[in-house]
PDB file of N, H, CA, C and O in Angstrom:
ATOM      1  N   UNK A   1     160.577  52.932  82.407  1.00  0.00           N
ATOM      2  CA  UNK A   1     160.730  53.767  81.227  1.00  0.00           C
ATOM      3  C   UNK A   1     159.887  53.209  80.088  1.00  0.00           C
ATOM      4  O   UNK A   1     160.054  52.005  79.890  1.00  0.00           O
ATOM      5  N   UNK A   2     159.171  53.722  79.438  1.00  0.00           N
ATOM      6  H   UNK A   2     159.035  54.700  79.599  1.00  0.00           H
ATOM      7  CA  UNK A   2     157.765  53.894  78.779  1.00  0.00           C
ATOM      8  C   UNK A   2     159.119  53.399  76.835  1.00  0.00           C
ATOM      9  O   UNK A   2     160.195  53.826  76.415  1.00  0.00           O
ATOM     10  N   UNK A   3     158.493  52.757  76.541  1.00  0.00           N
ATOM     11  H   UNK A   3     157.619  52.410  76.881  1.00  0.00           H
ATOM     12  CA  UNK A   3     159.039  52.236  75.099  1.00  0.00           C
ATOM     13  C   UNK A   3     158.421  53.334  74.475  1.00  0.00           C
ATOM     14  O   UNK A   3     157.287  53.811  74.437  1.00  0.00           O
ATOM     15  N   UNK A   4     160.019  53.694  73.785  1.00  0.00           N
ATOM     16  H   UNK A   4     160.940  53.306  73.816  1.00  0.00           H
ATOM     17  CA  UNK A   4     159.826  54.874  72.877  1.00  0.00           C
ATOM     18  C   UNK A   4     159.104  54.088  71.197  1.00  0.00           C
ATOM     19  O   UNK A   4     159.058  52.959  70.709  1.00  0.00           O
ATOM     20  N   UNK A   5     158.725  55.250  70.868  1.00  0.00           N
ATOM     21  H   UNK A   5     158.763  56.167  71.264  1.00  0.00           H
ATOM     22  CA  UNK A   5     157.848  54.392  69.718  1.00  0.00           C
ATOM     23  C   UNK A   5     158.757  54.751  68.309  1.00  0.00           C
ATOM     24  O   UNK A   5     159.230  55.840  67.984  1.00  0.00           O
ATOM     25  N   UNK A   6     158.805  53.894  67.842  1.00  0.00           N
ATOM     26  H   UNK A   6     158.421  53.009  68.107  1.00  0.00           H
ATOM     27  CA  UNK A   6     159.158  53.528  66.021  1.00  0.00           C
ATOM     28  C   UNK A   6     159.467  55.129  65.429  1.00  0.00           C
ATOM     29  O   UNK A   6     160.540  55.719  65.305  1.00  0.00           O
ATOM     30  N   UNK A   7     157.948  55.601  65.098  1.00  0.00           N
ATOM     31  H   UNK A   7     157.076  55.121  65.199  1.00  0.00           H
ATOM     32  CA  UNK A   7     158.008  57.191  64.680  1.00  0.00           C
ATOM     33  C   UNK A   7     158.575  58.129  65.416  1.00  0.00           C
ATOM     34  O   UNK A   7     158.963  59.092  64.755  1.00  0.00           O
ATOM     35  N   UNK A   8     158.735  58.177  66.420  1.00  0.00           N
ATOM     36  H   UNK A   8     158.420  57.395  66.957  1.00  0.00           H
ATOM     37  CA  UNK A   8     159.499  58.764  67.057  1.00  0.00           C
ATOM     38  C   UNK A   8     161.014  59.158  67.222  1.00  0.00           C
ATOM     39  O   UNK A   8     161.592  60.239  67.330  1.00  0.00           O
ATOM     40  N   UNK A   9     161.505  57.580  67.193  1.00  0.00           N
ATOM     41  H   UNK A   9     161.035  56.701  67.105  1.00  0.00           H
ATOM     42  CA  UNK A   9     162.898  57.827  67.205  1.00  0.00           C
ATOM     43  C   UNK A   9     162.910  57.477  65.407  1.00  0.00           C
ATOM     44  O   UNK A   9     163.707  56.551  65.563  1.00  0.00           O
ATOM     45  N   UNK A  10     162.820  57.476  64.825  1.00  0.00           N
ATOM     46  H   UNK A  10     162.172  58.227  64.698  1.00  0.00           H
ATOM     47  CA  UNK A  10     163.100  57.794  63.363  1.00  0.00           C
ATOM     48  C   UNK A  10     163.014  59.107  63.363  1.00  0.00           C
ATOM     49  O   UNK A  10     164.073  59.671  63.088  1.00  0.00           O
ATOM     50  N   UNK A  11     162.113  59.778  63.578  1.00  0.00           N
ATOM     51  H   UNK A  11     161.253  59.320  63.801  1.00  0.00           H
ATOM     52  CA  UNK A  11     162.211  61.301  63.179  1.00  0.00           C
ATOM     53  C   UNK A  11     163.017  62.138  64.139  1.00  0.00           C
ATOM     54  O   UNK A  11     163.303  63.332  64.043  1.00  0.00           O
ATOM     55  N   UNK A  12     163.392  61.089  65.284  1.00  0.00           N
ATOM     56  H   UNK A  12     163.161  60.119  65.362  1.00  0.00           H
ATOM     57  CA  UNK A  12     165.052  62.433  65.906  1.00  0.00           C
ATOM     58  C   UNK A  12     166.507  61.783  65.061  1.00  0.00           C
ATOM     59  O   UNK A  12     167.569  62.281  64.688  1.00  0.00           O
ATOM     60  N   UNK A  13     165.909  60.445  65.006  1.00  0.00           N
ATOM     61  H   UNK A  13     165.047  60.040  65.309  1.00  0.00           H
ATOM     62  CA  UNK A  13     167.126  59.996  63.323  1.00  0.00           C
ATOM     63  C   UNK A  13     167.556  61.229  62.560  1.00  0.00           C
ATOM     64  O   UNK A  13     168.431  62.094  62.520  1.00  0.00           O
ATOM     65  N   UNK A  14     166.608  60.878  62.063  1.00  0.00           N
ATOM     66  H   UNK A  14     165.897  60.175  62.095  1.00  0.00           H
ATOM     67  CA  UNK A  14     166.650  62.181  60.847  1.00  0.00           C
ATOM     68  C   UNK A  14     166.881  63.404  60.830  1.00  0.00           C
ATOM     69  O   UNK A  14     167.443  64.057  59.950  1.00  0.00           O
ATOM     70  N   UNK A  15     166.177  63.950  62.429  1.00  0.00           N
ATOM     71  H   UNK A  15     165.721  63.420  63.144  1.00  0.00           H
ATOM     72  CA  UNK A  15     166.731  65.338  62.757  1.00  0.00           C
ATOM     73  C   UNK A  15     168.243  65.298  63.009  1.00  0.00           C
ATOM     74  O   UNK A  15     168.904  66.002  62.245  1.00  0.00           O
ATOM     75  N   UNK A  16     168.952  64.562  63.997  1.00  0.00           N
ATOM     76  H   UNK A  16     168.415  63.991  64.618  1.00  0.00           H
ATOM     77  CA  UNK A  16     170.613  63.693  64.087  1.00  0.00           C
ATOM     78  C   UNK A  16     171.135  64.228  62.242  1.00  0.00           C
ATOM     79  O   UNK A  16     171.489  65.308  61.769  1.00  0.00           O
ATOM     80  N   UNK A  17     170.979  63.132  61.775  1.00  0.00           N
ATOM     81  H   UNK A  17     170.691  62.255  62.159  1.00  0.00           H
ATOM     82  CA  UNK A  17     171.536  63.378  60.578  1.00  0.00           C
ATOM     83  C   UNK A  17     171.642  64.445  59.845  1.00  0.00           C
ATOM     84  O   UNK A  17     172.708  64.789  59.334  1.00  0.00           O
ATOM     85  N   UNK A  18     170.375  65.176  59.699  1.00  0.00           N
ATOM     86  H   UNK A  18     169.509  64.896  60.113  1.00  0.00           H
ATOM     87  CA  UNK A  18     170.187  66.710  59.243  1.00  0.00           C
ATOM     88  C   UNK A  18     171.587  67.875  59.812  1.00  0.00           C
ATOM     89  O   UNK A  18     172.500  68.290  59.099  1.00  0.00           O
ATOM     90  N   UNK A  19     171.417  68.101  60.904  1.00  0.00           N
ATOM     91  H   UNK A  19     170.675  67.764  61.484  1.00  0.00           H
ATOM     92  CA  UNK A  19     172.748  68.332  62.046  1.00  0.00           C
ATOM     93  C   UNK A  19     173.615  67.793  61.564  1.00  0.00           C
ATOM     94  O   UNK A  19     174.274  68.674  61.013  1.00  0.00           O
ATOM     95  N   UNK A  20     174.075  66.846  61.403  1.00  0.00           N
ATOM     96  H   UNK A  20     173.539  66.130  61.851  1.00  0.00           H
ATOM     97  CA  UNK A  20     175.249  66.136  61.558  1.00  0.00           C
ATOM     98  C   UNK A  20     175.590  66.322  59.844  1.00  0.00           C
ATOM     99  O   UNK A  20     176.784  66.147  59.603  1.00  0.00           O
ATOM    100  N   UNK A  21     174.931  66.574  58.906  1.00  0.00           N
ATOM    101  H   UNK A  21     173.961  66.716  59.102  1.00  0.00           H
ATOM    102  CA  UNK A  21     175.309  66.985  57.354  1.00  0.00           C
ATOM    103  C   UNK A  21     175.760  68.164  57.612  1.00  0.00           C
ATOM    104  O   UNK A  21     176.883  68.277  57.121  1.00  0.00           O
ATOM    105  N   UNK A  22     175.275  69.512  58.384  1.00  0.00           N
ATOM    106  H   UNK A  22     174.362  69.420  58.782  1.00  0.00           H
ATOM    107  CA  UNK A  22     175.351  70.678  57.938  1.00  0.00           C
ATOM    108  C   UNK A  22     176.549  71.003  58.421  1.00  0.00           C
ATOM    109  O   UNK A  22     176.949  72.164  58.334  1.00  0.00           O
ATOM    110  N   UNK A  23     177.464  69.793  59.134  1.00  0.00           N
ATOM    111  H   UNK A  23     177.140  68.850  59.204  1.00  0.00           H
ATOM    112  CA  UNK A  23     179.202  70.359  59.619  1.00  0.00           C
ATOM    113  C   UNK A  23     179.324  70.975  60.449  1.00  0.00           C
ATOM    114  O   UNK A  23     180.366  70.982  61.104  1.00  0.00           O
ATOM    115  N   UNK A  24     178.322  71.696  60.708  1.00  0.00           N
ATOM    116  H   UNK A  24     177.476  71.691  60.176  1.00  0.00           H
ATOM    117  CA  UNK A  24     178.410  72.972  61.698  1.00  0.00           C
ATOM    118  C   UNK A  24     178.524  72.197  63.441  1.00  0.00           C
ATOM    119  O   UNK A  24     178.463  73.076  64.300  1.00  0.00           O
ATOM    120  N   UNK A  25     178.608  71.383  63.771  1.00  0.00           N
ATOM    121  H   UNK A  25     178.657  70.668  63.072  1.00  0.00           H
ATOM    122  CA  UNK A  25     179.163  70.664  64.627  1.00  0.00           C
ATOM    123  C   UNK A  25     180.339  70.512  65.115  1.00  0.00           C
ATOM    124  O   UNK A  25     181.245  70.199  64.343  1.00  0.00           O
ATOM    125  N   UNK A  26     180.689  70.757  66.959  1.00  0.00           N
ATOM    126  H   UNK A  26     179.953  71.012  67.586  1.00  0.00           H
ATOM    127  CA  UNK A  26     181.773  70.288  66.758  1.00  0.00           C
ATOM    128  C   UNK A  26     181.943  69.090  67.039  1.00  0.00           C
ATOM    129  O   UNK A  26     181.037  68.256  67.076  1.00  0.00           O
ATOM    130  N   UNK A  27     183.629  68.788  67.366  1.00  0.00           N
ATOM    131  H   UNK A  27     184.365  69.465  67.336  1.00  0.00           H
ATOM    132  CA  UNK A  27     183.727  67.011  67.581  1.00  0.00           C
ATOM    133  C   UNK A  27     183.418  66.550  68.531  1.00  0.00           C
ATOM    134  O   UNK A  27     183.543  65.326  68.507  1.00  0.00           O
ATOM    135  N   UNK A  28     182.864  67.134  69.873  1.00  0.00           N
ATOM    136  H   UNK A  28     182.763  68.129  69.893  1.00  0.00           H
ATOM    137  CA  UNK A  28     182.285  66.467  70.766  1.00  0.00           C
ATOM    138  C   UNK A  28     180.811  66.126  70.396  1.00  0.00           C
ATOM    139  O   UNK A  28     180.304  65.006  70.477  1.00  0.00           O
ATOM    140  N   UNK A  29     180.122  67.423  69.921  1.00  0.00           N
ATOM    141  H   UNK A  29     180.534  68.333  69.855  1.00  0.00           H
ATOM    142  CA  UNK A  29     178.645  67.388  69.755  1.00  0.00           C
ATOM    143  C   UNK A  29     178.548  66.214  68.436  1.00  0.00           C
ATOM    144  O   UNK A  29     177.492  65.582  68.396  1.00  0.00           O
ATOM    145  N   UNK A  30     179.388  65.962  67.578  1.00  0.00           N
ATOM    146  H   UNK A  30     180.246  66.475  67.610  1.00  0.00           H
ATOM    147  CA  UNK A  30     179.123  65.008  66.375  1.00  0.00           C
ATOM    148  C   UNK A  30     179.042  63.710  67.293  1.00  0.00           C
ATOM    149  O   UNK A  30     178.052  62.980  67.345  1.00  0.00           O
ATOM    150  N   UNK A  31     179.977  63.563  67.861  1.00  0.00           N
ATOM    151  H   UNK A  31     180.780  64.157  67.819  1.00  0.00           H
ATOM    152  CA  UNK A  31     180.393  62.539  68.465  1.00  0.00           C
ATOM    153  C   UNK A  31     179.158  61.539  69.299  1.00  0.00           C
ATOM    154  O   UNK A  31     178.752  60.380  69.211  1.00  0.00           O
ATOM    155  N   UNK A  32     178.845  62.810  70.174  1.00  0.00           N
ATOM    156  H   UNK A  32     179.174  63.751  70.245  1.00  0.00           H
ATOM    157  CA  UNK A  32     177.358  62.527  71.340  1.00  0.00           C
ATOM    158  C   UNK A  32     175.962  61.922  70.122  1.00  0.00           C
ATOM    159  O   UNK A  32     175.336  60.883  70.333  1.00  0.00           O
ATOM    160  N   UNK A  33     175.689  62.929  68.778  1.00  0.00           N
ATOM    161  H   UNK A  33     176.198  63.773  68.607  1.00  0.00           H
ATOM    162  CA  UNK A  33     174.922  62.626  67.873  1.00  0.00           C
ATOM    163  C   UNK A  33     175.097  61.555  67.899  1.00  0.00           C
ATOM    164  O   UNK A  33     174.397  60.834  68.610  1.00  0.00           O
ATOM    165  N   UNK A  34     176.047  61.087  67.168  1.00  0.00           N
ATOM    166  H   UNK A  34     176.615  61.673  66.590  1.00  0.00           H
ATOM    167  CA  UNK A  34     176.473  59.855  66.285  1.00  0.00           C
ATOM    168  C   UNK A  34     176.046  58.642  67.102  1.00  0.00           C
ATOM    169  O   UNK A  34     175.419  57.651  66.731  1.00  0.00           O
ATOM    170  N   UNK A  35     176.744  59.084  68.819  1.00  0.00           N
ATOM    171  H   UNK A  35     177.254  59.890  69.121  1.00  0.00           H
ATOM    172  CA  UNK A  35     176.431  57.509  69.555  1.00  0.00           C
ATOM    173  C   UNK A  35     174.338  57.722  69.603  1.00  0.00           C
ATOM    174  O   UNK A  35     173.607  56.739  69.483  1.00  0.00           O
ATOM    175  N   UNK A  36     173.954  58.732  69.737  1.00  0.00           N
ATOM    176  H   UNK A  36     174.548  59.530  69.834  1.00  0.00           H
ATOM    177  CA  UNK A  36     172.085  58.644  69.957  1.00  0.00           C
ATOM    178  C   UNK A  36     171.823  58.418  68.684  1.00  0.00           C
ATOM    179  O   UNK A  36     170.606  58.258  68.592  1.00  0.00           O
ATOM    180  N   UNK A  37     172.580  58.276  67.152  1.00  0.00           N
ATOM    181  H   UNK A  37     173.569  58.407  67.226  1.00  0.00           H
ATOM    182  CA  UNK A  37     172.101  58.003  66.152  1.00  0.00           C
ATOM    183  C   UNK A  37     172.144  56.409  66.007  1.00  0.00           C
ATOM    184  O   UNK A  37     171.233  55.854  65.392  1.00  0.00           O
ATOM    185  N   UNK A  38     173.169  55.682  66.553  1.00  0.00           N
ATOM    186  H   UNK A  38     173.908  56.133  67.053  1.00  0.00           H
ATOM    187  CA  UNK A  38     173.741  54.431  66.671  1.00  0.00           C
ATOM    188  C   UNK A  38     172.312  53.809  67.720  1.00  0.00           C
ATOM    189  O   UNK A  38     171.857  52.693  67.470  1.00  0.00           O
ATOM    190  N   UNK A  39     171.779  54.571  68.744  1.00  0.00           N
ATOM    191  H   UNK A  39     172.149  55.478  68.947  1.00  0.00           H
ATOM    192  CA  UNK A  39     171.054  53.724  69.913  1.00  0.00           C
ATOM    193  C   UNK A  39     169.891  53.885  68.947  1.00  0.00           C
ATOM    194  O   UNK A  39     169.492  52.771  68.608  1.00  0.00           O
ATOM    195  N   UNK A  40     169.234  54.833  68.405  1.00  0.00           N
ATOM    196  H   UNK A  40     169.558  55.738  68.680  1.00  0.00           H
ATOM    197  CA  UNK A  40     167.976  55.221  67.910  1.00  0.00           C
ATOM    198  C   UNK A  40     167.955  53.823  66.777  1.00  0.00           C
ATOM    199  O   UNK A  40     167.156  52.887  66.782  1.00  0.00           O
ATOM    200  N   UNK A  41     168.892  54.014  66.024  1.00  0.00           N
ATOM    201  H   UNK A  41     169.542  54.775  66.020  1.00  0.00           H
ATOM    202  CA  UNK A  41     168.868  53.010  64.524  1.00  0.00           C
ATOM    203  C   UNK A  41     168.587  51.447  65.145  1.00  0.00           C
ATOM    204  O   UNK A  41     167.769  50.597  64.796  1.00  0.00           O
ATOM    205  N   UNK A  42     169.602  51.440  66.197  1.00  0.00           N
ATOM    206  H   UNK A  42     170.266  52.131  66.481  1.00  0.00           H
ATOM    207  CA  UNK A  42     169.026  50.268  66.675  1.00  0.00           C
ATOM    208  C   UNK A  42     168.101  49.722  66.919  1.00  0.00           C
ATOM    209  O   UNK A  42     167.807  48.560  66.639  1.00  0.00           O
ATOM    210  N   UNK A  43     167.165  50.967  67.813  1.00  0.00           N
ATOM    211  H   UNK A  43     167.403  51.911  68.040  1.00  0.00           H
ATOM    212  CA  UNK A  43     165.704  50.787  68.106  1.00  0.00           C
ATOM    213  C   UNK A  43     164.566  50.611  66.998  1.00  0.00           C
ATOM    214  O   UNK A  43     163.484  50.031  67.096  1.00  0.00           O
ATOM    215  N   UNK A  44     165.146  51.301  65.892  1.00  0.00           N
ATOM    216  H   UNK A  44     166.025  51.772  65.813  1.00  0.00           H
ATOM    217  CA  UNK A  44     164.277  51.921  64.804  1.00  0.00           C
ATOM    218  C   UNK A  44     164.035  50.095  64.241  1.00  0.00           C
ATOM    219  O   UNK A  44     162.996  49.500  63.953  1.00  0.00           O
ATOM    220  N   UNK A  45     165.684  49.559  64.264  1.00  0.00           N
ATOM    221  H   UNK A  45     166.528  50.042  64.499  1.00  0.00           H
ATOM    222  CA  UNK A  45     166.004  47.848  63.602  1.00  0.00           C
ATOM    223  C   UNK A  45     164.863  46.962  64.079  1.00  0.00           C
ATOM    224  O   UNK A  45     164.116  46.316  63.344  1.00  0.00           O
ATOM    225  N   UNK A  46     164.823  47.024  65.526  1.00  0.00           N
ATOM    226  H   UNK A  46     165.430  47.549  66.123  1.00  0.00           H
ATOM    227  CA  UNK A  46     164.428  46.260  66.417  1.00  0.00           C
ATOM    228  C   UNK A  46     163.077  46.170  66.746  1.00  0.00           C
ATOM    229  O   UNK A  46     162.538  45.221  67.315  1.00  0.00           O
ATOM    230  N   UNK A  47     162.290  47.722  66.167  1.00  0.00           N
ATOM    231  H   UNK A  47     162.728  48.493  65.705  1.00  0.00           H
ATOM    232  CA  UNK A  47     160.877  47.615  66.478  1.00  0.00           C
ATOM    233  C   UNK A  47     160.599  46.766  64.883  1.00  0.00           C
ATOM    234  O   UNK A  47     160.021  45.681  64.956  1.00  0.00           O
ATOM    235  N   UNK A  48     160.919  47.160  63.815  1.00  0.00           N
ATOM    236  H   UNK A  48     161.388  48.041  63.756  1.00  0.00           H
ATOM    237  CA  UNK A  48     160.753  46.795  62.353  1.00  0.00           C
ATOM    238  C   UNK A  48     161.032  45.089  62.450  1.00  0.00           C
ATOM    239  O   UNK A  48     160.220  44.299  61.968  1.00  0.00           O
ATOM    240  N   UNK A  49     162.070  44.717  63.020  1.00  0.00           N
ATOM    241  H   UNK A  49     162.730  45.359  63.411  1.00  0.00           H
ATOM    242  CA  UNK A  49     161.684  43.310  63.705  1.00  0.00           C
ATOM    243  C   UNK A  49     160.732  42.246  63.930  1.00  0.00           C
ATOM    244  O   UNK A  49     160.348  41.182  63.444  1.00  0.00           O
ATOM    245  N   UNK A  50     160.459  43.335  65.260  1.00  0.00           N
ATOM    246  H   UNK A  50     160.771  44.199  65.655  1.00  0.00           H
ATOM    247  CA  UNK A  50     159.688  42.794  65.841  1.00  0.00           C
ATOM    248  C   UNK A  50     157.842  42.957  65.110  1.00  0.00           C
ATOM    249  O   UNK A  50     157.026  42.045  65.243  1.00  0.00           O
ATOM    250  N   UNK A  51     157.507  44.337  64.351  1.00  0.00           N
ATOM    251  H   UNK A  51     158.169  45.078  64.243  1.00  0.00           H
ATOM    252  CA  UNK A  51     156.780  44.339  63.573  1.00  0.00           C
ATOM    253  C   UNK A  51     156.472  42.640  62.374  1.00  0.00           C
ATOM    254  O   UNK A  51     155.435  42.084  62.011  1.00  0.00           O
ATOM    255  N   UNK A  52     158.059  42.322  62.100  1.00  0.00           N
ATOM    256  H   UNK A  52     158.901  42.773  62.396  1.00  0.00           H
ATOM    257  CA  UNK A  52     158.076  41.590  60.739  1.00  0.00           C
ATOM    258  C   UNK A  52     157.449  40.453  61.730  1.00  0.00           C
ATOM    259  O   UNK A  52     156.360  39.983  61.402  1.00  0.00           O
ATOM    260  N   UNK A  53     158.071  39.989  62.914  1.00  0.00           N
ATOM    261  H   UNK A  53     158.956  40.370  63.181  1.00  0.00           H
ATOM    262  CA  UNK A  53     157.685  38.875  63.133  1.00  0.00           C
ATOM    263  C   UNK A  53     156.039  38.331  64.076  1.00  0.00           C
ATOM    264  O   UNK A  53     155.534  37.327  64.576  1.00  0.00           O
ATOM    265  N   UNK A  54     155.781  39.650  63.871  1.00  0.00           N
ATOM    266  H   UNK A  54     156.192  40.466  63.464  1.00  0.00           H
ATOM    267  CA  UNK A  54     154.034  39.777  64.400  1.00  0.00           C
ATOM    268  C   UNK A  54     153.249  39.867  63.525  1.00  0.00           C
ATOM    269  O   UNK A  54     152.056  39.909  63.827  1.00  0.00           O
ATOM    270  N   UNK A  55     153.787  39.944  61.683  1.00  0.00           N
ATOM    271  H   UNK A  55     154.756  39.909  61.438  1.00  0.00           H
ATOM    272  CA  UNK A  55     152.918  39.792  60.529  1.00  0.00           C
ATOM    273  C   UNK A  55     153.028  38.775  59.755  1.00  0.00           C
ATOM    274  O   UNK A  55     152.336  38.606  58.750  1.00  0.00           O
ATOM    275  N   UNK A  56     154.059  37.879  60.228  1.00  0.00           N
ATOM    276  H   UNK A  56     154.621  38.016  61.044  1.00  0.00           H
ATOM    277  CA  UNK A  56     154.636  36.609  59.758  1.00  0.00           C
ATOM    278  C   UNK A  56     153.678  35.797  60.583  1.00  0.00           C
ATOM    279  O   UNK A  56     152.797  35.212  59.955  1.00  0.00           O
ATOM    280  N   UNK A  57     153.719  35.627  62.315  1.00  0.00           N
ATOM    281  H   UNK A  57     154.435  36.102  62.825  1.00  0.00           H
ATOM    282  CA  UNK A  57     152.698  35.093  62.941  1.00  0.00           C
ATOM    283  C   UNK A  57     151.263  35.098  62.543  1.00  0.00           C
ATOM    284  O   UNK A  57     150.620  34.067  62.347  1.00  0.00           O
ATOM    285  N   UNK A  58     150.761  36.385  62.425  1.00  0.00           N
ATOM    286  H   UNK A  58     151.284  37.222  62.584  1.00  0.00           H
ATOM    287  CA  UNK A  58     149.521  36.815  61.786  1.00  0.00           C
ATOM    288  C   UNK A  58     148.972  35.891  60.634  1.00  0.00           C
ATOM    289  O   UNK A  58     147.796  35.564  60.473  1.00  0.00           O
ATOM    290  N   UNK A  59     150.190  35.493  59.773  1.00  0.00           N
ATOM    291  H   UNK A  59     151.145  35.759  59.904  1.00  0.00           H
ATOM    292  CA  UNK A  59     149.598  34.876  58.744  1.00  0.00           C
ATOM    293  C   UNK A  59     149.906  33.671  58.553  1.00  0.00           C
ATOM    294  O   UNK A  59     149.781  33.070  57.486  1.00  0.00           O
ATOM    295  N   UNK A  60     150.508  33.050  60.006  1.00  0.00           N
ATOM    296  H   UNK A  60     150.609  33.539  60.873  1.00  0.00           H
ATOM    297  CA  UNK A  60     150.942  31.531  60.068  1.00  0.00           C
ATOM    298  C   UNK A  60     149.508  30.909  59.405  1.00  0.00           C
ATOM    299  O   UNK A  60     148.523  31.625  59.586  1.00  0.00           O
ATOM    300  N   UNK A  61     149.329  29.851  58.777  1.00  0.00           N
ATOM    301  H   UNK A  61     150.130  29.269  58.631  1.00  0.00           H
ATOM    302  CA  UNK A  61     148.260  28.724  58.548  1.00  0.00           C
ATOM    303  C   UNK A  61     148.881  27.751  58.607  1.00  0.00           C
ATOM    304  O   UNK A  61     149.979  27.404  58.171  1.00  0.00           O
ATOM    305  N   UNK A  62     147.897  27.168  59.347  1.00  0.00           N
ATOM    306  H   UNK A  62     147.005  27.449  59.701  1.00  0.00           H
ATOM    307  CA  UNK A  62     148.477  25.023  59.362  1.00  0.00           C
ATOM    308  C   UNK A  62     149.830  25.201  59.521  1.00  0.00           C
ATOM    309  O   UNK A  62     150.532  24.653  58.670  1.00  0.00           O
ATOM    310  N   UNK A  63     150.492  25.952  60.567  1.00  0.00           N
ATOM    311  H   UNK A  63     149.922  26.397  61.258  1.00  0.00           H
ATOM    312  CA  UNK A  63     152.039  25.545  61.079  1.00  0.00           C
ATOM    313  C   UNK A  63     152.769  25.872  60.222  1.00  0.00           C
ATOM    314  O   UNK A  63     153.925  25.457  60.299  1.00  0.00           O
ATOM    315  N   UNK A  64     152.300  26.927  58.828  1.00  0.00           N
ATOM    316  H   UNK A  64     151.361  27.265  58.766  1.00  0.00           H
ATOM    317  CA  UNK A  64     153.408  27.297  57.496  1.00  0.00           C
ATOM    318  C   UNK A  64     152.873  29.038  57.445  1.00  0.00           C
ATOM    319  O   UNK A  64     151.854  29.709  57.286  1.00  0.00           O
ATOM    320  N   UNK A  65     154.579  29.207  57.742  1.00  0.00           N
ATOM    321  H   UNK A  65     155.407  28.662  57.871  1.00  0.00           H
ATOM    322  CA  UNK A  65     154.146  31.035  57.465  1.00  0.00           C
ATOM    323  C   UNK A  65     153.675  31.319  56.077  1.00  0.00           C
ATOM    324  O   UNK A  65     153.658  30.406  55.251  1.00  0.00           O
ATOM    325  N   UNK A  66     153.333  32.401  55.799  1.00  0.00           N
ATOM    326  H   UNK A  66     153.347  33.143  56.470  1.00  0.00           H
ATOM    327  CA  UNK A  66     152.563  32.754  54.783  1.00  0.00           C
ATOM    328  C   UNK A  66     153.112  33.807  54.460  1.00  0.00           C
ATOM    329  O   UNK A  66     152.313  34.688  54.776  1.00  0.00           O
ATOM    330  N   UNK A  67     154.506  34.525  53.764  1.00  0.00           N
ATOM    331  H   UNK A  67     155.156  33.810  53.507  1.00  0.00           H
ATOM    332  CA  UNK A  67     154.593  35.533  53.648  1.00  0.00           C
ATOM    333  C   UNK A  67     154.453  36.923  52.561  1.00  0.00           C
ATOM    334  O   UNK A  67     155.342  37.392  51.851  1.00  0.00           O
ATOM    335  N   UNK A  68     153.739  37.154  52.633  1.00  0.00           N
ATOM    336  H   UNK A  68     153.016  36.773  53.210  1.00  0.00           H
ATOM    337  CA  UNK A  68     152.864  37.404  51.328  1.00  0.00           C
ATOM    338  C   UNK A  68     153.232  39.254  51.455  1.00  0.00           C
ATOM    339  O   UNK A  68     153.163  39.868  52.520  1.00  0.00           O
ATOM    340  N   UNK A  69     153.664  39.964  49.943  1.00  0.00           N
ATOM    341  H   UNK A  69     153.720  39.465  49.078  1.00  0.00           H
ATOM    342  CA  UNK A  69     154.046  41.101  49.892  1.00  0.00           C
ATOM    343  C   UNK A  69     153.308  42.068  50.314  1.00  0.00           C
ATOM    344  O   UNK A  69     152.110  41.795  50.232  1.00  0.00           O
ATOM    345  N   UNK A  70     153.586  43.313  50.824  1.00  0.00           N
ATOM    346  H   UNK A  70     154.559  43.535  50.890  1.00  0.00           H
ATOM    347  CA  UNK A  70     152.711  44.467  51.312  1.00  0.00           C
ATOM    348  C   UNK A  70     152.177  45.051  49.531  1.00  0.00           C
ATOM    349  O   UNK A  70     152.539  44.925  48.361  1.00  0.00           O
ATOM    350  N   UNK A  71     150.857  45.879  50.541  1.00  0.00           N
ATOM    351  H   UNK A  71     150.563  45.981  51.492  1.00  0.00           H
ATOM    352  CA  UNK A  71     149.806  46.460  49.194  1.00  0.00           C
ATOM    353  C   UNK A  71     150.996  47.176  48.350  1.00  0.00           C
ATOM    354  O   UNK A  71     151.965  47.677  48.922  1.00  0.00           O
ATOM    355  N   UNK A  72     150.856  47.180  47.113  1.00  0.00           N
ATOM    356  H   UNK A  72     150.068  46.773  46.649  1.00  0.00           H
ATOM    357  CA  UNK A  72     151.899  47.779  46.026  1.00  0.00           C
ATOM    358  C   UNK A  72     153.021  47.399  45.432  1.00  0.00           C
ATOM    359  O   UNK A  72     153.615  47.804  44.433  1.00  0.00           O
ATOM    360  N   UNK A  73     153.306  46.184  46.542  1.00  0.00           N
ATOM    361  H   UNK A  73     152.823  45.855  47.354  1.00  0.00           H
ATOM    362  CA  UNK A  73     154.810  45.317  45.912  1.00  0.00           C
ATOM    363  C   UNK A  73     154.358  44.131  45.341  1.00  0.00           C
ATOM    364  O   UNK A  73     153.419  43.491  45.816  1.00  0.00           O
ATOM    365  N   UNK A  74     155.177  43.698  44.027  1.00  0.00           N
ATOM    366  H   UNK A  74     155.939  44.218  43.641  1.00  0.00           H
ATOM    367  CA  UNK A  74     154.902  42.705  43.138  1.00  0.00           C
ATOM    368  C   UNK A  74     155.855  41.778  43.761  1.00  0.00           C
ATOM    369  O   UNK A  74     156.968  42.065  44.201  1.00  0.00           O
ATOM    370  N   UNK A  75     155.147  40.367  43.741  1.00  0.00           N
ATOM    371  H   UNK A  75     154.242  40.134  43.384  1.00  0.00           H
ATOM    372  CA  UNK A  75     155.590  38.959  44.228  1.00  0.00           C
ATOM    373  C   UNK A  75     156.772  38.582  42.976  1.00  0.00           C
ATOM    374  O   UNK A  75     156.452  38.495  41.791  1.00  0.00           O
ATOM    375  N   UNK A  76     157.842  38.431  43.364  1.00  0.00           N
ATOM    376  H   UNK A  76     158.102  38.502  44.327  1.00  0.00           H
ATOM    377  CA  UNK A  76     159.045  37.390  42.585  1.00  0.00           C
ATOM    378  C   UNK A  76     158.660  36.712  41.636  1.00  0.00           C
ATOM    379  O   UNK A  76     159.197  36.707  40.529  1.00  0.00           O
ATOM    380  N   UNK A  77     157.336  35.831  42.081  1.00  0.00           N
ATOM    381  H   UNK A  77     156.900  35.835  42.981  1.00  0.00           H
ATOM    382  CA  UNK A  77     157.112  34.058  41.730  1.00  0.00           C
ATOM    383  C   UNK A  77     155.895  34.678  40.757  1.00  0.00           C
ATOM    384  O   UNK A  77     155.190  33.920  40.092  1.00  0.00           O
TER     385      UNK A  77
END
């Protein structure tokens, strides 16, 4: 089974949730949502993860991560 990708299951997230606001559901069908909203979020956690820790590597120098803010966000320090 082929790894579902990031964009992907975010945007049946979102479709899930959309559904699942409008009530018009019943309690089985909320129910079934809710658990593919629970597996998706997970996945969604887990690729964002694994993203963080392949841009943390990326910018290891001399054995010290480097973690330096994405374009547009202002540094703390």
């Amino acid at each position: 089974m082929a790894k579902e990708r990031f964009e992907e299951a975010l945007k049946k997230l979102e479709e899930i949730l959309r559904k699942m606001e409008t009530g018009e559901m019943t309690l089985d069908e909320s129910l079934k949502a809710f658990e593919e909203g629970i597996r998706l979020a997970r996945l969604c956690s887990e690729r964002l993860d694994e993203a963080q820790r392949k841009v943390e590597l990326l910018l290891k120098e001399e054995d010290k991560v480097m973690i330096k803010p994405f374009m547009g966000e202002e540094s703390d320090g």
